[in-house]
C-alpha atoms as one frame of an Amber mdcrd trajectory, in Angstrom:
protein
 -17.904 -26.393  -0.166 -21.591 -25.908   0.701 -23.178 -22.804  -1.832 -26.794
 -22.144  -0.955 -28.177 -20.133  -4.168 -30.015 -16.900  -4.044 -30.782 -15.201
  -6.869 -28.859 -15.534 -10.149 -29.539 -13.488 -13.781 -28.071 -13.542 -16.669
 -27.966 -10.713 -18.942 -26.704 -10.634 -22.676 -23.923  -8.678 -24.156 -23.508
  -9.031 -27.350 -21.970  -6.453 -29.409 -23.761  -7.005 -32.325 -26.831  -5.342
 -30.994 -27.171  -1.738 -29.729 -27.351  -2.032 -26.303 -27.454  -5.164 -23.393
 -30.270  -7.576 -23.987 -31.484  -7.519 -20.333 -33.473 -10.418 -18.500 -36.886
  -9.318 -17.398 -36.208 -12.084 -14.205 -33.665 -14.081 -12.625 -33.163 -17.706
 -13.851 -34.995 -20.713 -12.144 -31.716 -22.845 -11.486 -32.303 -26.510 -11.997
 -30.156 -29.598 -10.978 -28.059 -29.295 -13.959 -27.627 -25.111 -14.203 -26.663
 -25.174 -10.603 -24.008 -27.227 -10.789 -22.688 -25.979 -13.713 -22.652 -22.472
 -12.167 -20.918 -23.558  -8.636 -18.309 -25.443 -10.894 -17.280 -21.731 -11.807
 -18.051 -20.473  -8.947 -15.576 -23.327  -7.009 -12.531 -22.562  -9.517 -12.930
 -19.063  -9.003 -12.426 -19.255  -5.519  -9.291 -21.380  -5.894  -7.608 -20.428
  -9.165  -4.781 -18.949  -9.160  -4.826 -16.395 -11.367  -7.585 -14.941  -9.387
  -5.837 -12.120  -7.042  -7.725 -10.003  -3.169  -8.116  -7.057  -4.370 -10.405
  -3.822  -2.251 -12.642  -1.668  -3.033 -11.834   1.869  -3.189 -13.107   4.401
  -0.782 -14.645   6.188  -4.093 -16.128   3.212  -5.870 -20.303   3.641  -6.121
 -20.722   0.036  -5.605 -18.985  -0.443  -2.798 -21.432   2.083  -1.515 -24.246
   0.294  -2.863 -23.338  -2.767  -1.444 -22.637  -1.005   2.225 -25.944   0.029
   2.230 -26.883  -3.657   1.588 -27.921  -5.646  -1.338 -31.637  -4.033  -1.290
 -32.431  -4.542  -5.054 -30.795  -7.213  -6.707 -31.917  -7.380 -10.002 -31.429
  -3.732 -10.196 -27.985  -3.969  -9.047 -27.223  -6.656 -11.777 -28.659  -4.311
 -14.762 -26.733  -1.232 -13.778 -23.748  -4.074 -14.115 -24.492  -4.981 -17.238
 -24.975  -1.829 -18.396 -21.122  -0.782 -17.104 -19.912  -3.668 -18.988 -21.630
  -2.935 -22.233 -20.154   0.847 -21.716 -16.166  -0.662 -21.468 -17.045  -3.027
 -24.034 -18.116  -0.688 -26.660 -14.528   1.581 -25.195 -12.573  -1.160 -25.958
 -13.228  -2.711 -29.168 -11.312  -6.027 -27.980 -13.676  -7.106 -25.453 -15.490
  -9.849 -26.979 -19.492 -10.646 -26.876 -20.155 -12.491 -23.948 -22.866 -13.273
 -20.606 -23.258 -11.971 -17.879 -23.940 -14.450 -15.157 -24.160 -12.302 -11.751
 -25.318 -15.142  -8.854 -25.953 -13.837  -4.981 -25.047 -17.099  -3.022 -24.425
 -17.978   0.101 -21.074 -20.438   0.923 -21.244 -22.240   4.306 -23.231 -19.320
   5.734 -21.076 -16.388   4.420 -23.267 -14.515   1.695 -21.331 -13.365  -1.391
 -22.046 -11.876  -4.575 -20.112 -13.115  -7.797 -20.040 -12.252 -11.623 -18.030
 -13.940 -14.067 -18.676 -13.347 -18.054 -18.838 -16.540 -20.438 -17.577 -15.014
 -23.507 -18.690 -16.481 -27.044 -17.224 -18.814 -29.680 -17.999 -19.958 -33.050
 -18.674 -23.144 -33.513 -20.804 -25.502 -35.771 -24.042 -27.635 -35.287 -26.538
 -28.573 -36.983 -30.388 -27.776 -37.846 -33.237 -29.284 -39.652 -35.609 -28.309
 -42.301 -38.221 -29.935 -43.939 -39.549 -30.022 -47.743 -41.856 -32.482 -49.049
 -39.527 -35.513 -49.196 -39.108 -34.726 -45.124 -36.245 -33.342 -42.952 -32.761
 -32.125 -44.085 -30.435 -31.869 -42.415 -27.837 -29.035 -42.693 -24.464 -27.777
 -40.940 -25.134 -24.191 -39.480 -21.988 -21.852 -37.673 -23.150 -20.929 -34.381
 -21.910 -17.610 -32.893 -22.600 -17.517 -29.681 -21.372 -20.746 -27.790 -19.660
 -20.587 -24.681 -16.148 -21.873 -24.270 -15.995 -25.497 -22.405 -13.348 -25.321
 -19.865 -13.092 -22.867 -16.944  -9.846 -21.164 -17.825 -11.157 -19.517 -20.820
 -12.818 -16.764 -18.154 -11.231 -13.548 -18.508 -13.600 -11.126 -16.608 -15.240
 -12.523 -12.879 -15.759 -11.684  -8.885 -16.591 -12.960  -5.992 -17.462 -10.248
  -3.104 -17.562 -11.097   0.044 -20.407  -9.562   1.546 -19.566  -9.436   5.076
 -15.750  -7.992   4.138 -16.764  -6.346   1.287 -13.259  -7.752   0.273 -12.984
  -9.394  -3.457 -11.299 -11.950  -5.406 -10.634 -10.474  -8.675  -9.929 -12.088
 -12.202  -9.216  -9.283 -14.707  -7.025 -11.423 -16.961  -8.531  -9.634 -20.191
  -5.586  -7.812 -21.924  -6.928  -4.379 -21.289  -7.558  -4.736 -17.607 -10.788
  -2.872 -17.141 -12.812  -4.952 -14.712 -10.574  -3.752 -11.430 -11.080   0.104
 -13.244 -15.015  -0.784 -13.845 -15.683  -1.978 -10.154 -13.183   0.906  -8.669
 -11.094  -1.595  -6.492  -7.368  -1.901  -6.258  -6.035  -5.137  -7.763  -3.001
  -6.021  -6.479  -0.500  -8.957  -8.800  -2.538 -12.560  -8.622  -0.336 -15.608
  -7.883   0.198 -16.316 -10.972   1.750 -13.212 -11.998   3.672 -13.294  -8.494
   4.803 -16.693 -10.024   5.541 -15.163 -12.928   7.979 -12.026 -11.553   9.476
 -14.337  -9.163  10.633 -16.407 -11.861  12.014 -13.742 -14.157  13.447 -12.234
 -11.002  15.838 -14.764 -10.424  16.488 -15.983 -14.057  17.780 -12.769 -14.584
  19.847 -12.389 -11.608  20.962 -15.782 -12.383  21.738 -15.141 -16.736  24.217
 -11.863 -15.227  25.987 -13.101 -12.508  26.633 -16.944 -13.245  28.650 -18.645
 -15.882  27.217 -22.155 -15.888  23.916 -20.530 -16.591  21.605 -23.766 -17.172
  22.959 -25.378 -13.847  22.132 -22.465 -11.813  18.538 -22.586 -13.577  17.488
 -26.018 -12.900  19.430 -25.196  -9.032  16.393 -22.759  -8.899  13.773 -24.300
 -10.130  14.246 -26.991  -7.826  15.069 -25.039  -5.500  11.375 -23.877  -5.524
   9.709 -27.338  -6.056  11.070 -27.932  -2.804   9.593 -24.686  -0.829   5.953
 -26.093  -2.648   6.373 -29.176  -1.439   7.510 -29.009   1.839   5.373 -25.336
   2.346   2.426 -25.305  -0.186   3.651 -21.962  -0.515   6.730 -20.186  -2.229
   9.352 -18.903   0.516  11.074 -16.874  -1.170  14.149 -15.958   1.362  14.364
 -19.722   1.734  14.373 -19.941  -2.260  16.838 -16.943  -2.983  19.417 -18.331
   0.132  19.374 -22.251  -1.147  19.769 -20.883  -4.646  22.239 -18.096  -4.465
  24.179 -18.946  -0.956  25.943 -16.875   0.229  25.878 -14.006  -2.377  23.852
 -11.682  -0.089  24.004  -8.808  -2.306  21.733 -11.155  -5.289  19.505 -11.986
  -2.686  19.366  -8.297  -1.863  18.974  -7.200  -5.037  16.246  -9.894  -6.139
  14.274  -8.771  -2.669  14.445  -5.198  -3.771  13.205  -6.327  -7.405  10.086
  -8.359  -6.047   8.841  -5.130  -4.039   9.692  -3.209  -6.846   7.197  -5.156
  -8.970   4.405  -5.678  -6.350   5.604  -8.253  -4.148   5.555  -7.348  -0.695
   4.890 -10.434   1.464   8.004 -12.526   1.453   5.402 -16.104   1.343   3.256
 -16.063  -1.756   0.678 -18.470  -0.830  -0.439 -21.478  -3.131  -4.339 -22.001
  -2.686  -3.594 -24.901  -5.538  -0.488 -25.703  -4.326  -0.383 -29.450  -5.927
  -1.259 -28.064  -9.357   1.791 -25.437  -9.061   4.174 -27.785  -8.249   3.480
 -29.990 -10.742   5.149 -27.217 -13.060   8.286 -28.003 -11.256   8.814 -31.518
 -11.421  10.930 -31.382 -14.432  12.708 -29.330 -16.186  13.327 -29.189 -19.715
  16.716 -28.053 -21.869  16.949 -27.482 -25.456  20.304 -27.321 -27.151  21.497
 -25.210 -30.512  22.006 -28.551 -32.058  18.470 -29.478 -31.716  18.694 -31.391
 -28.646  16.337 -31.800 -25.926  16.334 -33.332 -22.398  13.277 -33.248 -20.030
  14.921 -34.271 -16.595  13.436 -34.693 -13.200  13.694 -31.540 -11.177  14.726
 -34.005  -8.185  17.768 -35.330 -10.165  18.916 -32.177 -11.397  21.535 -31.504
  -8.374  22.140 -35.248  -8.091  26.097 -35.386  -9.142  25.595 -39.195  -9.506
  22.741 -39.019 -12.266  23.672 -35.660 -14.214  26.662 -33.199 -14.754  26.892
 -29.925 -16.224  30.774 -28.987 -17.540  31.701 -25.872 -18.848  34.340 -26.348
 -21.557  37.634 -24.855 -22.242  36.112 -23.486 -25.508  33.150 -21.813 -24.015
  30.682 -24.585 -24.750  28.819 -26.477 -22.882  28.685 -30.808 -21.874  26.369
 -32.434 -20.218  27.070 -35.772 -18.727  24.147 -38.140 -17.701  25.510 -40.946
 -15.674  24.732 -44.636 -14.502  21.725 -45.295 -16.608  20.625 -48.663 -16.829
  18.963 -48.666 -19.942  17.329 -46.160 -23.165  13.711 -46.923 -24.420  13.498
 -45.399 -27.636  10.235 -43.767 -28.049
């Protein structure tokens, strides 16, 4: 991925004050800010909590940015101040930056924003007195977190499209509202319903309930793998058979709850099905197993029995040998 930088700002919003502590410039990026900003700027376009969403016919800054991106660092101070306005709304919106970049990625020029919200966290500083420097441990309240997923609020417009990829993961979900764009569910929330979808289905219609589970789940490891996406007719038919009315019924569920494509596409598919390759049960007794999602319909290596007495056995068969750890 070749990203060509622009202009980029950052603007303070910090609660603590009264109003957004604006930058009088953009930033000079050096070796070291620049890469730290595309390594954002690269999840972002590949994580998969990030969903397309499009701007609404109504939204001012769609207009604004129809009419072309004539005045950026106006553009990015009328953001901040929209921010600081849903911020002081919502009193659970933490303190945070606001890094808003224009870029250009292999040719196609985009604008992004993505908010680094703050931490506490401790360092140290030095004073002096006559015998020389001491040093002390100071709390520092306004350290950004260290890892990419801790992003709640970001963007990446498309300039050409005008279309956007969208993280509003904060629990109030104002960033789609702020921008006035239509968010449809992510892939990880498609992930999410597809999963309850079918554990439901399976918890009222099946007896050996924990077979049927692990049936699924691999059952969808094997749609990533062979797909990098989740098919989710194949899924339903290889998990369910023939019991056309629960695939029915689960199809009906998914639109229900946003899902209208029948492929939900995996732009990390690797990463998602690593969640699959095992699967782990947890008994009333205190028992737990973590088996390998490929094994789990293997009748040679496992067994699932359903007892007379409405309990439940499960039989683990031709193992070589235990390490204890």
């Amino acid at each position: 991925m070749s990203i060509v930088f622009k202009q980029t700002i950052i603007h303070i919003l910090d609660l603590s004050h009264d109003m957004p502590i604006l930058s009088a410039s953009p930033i000079t990026l050096t070796d070291d800010t620049e890469a730290y900003i595309t390594s954002y700027l690269a999840d972002l376009f590949d994580n998969h909590s990030v969903c397309k969403a499009v701007f609404e016919d109504t939204s001012m800054w769609y207009e604004l940015l129809q009419n072309g991106l004539q005045d950026f660092y106006a553009f990015s101070c009328d953001l901040a101040h929209q921010f600081y306005a849903y911020m002081q709304t919502f009193e659970t919106i933490s303190s945070g930056d606001l890094i808003i970049t224009h870029f250009e990625r292999d040719t196609i020029p985009y604008l992004a924003f993505f908010k680094l919200n703050y931490k506490e966290a401790y360092t140290h500083t030095v004073d002096q007195d006559i015998h020389g420097p001491i040093n002390q441990l100071i709390k520092h309240k306004t350290i950004f977190h260290d890892t990419v997923s801790k992003i709640q609020e970001a963007a990446i417009i498309n300039l050409e499209t005008f279309n956007l990829l969208l993280l509003d993961i904060h629990k109030e979900k104002y960033v789609h509202t702020l921008l006035g764009c239509t968010a449809p569910l992510s892939t990880k929330q498609k992930i999410k319903v597809v999963e309850k979808v079918i554990t439901e289905a399976i918890e009222e219609n099946f007896e050996n309930k924990v077979e049927a589970l692990s049936f699924a789940k691999s059952n969808l490891a094997k749609s990533i793998e062979s797909t990098s996406s989740i098919m989710l007719d194949d899924v339903l038919h290889d998990t369910f058979g023939d019991h056309e009315e629960l695939i029915t019924s689960c199809m009906n569920s998914f639109e229900e709850k946003g899902i209208t494509d029948p492929v939900i596409e995996l732009p990390q598919a690797e990463k998602v099905g690593r969640k699959y390759t095992s699967h782990k049960i947890k008994t009333n007794t205190g028992i737990e197993l973590k088996l390998p999602t490929q094994l789990l319909n293997d009748p040679d290596t496992i067994e699932f029995i359903n007892n007379p007495d409405g309990t439940l056995s499960i039989l683990l068969k031709n193992i070589g040998s235990v390490i204890n750890k």
